[in-house]
C-alpha positions in Angstrom: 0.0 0.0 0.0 1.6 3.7 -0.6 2.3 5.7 1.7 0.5 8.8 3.0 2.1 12.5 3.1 2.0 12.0 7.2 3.7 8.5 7.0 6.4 9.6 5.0 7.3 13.0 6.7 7.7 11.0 9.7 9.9 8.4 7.6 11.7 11.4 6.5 11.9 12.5 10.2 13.0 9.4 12.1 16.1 9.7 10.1 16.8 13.5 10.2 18.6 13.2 13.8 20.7 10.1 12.5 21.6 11.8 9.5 22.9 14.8 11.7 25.0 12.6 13.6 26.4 10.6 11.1 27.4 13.7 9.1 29.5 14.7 12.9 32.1 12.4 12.1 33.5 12.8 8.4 33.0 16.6 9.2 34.8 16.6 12.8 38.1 14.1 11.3 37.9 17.0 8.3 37.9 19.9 10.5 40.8 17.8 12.8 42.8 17.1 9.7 42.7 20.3 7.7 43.9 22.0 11.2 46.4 20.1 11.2 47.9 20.5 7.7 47.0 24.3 8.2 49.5 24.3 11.1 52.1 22.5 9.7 51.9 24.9 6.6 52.6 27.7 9.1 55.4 25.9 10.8 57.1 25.3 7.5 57.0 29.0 6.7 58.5 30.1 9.4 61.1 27.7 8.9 61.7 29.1 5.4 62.1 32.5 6.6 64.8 31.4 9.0 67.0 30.0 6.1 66.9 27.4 4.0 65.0 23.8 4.6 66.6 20.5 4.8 65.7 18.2 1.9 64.7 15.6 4.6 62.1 18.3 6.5 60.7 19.1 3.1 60.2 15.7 2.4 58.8 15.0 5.7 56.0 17.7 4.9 54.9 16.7 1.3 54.3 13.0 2.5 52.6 14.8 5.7 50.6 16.6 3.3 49.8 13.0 1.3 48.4 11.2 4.0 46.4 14.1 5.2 44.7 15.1 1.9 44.0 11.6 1.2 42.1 12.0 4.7 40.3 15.0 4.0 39.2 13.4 0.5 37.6 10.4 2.3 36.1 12.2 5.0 34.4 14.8 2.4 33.0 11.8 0.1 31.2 10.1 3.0 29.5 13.7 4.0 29.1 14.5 0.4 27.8 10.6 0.3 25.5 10.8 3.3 23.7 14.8 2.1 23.6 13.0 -1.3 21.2 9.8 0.1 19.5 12.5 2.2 18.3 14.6 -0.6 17.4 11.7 -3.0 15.4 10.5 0.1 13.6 13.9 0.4 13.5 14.6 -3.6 11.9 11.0 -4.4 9.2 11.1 -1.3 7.6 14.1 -3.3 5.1 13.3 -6.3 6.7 15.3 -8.9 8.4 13.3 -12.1 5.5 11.1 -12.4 5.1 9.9 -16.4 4.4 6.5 -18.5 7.5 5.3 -19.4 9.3 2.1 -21.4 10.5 0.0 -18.2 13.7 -1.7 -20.8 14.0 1.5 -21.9 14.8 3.4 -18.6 17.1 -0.2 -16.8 19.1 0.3 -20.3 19.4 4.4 -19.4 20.0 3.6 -15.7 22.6 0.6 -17.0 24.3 3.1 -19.1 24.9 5.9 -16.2 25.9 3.1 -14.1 28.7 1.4 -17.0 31.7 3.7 -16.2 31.8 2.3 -12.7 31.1 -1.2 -13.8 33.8 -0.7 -16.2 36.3 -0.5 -13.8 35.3 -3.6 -11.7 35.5 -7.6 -13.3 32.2 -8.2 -11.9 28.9 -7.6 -14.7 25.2 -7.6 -15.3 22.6 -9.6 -17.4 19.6 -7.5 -18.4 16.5 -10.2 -19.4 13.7 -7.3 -19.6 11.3 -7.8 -22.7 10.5 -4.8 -24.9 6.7 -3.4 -24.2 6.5 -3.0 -20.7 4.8 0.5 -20.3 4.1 2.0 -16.5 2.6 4.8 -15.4 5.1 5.7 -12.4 8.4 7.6 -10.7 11.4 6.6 -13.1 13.4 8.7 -11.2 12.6 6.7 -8.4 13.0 3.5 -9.7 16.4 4.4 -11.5 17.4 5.5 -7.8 16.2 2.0 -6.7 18.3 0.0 -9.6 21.6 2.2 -8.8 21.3 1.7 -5.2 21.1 -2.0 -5.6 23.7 -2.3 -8.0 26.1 -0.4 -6.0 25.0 -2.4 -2.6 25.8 -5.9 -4.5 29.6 -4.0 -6.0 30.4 -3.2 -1.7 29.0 -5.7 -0.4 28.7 -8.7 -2.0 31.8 -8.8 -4.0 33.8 -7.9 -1.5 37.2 -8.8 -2.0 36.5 -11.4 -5.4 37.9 -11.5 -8.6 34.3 -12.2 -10.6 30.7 -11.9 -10.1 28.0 -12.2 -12.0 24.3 -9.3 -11.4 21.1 -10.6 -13.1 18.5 -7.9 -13.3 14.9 -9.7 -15.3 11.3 -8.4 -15.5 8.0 -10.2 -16.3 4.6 -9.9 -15.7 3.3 -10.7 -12.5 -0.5 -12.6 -12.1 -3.0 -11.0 -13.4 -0.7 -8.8 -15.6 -1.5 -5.3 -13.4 1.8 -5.7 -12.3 5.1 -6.1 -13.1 8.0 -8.7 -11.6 11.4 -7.1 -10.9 14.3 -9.3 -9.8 17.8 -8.0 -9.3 20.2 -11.1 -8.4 23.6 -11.9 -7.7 25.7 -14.6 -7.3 27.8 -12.8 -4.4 28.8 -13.9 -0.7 25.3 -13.8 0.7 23.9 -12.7 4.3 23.3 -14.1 7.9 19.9 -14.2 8.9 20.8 -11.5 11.1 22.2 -9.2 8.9 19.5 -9.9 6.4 16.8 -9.3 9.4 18.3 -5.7 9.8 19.2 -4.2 5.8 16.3 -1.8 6.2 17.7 -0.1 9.2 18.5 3.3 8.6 22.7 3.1 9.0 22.9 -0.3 9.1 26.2 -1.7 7.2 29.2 -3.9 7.1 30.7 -2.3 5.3 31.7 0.7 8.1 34.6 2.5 6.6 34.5 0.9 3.1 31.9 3.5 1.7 29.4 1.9 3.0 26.7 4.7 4.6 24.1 2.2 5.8 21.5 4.0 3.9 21.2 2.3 0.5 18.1 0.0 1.1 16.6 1.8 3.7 16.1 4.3 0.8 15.3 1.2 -1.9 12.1 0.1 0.2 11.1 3.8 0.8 11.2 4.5 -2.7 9.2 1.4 -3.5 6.9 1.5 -1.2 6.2 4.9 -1.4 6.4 6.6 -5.1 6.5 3.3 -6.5 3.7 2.1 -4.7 5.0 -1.3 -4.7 6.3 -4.4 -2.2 9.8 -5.3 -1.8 11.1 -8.7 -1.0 14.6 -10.1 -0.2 16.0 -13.7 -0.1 19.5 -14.2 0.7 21.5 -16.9 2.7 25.5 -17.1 3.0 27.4 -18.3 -0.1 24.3 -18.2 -1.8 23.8 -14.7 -2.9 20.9 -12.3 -3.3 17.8 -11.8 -4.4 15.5 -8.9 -4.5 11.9 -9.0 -5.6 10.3 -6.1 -6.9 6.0 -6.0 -7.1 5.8 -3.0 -8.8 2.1 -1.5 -10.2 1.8 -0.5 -13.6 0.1 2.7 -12.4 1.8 4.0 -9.5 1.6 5.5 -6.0 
């Protein structure tokens, strides 16, 4: 069933104080590190205007510098990261964008955007999706959808292989007012713990690794809400994943 305007400003609000505090900590090791690069800037200035530097000292700054820009950059993608799932969440609850669309059409489009960072991985995607498949819907939400499950199976299932193999069909579903969306891969798999908590609003296992914890907490709201549809995952260790899709041909 879709959601009303209340039930999703208060889906939007349960995770406004998390999103806060997540955004603390890449900000807080920025602030920490570009302090600290500021001061040793200032140091080495003075040091120059005292007469000339040692080779080694110089040396000793630039790879200073290294490690603390690479720091900076990380801690700037995962705020960048975490603002970026919080306005998609907020831009996607709205009803604006709604239009009939080709559904092979807009996975090829979606596919296409995605291909540069497929590109650069060994792992790929099989699209079976037959040709004809109109709906009256969000593609904006359900492109969000496909890239958020695509880049949840490159973090987390794949994690640390050589190969995999992403499986993305569509079909109609009983009595043809619906439509059948299953993205699968052949990856590591979950617990039935970790599977019993992927909707949690920061949720990962991947801490660190890029992973914000946000990616199918906004897949089911964006299905269940402009979509109008149901969301259904089936996964088990060493035996990948599977999500099901029951999406409306006329949507929320």
């Amino acid at each position: 069933m879709a959601q009303s305007s209340e039930e999703r400003l208060d889906g939007l609000a349960s995770i406004v104080a998390g999103i806060a505090h997540e955004l603390n900590t890449p900000i807080g090791n920025g602030l920490i590190v570009a302090t600290t690069l500021k001061g040793d800037t200032e140091k080495l200035l003075r040091e120059a205007a005292e007469g000339p530097l040692r080779k080694q000292r110089f040396n000793e700054y630039l790879q200073a510098m290294q490690s603390g820009t690479a720091l900076l950059e990380r801690a700037l993608q995962q705020a960048a990261l975490l603002i970026g799932n919080f306005k998609r969440i907020a831009t996607e609850q709205g009803s604006a964008g709604r239009r009939v669309f080709d559904l092979r059409t807009t996975i090829e489009d979606t596919l296409a955007v995605l291909q540069p960072t497929l590109a650069k991985t060994p792992f790929r995607i099989e699209l079976e999706v037959p040709e004809g498949i109109r709906v009256d819907s969000h593609p904006g939400a359900l492109e969000q959808v496909l890239g958020n499950l695509v880049n949840n199976a490159l973090t987390h299932a794949f994690a640390g292989r050589s190969e995999g193999l992403m499986r993305l069909s569509a079909g109609w579903d009983g009595d043809g007012q619906r439509v059948r969306l299953v993205f699968s891969d052949d990856g590591a798999g979950m617990s039935a713990a970790t599977l019993a908590r992927i909707y949690e609003p920061f949720f990962t296992t991947a801490l660190g690794q890029g992973g914000s914890g946000l990616g199918m907490h906004i897949v089911r709201q964006l299905v269940t809400g402009p979509l109008g549809g149901e969301i259904e995952v089936d996964s088990a260790p060493g035996e990948g994943c599977r999500v099901t899709l029951l999406l409306p041909l006329s949507g929320a």
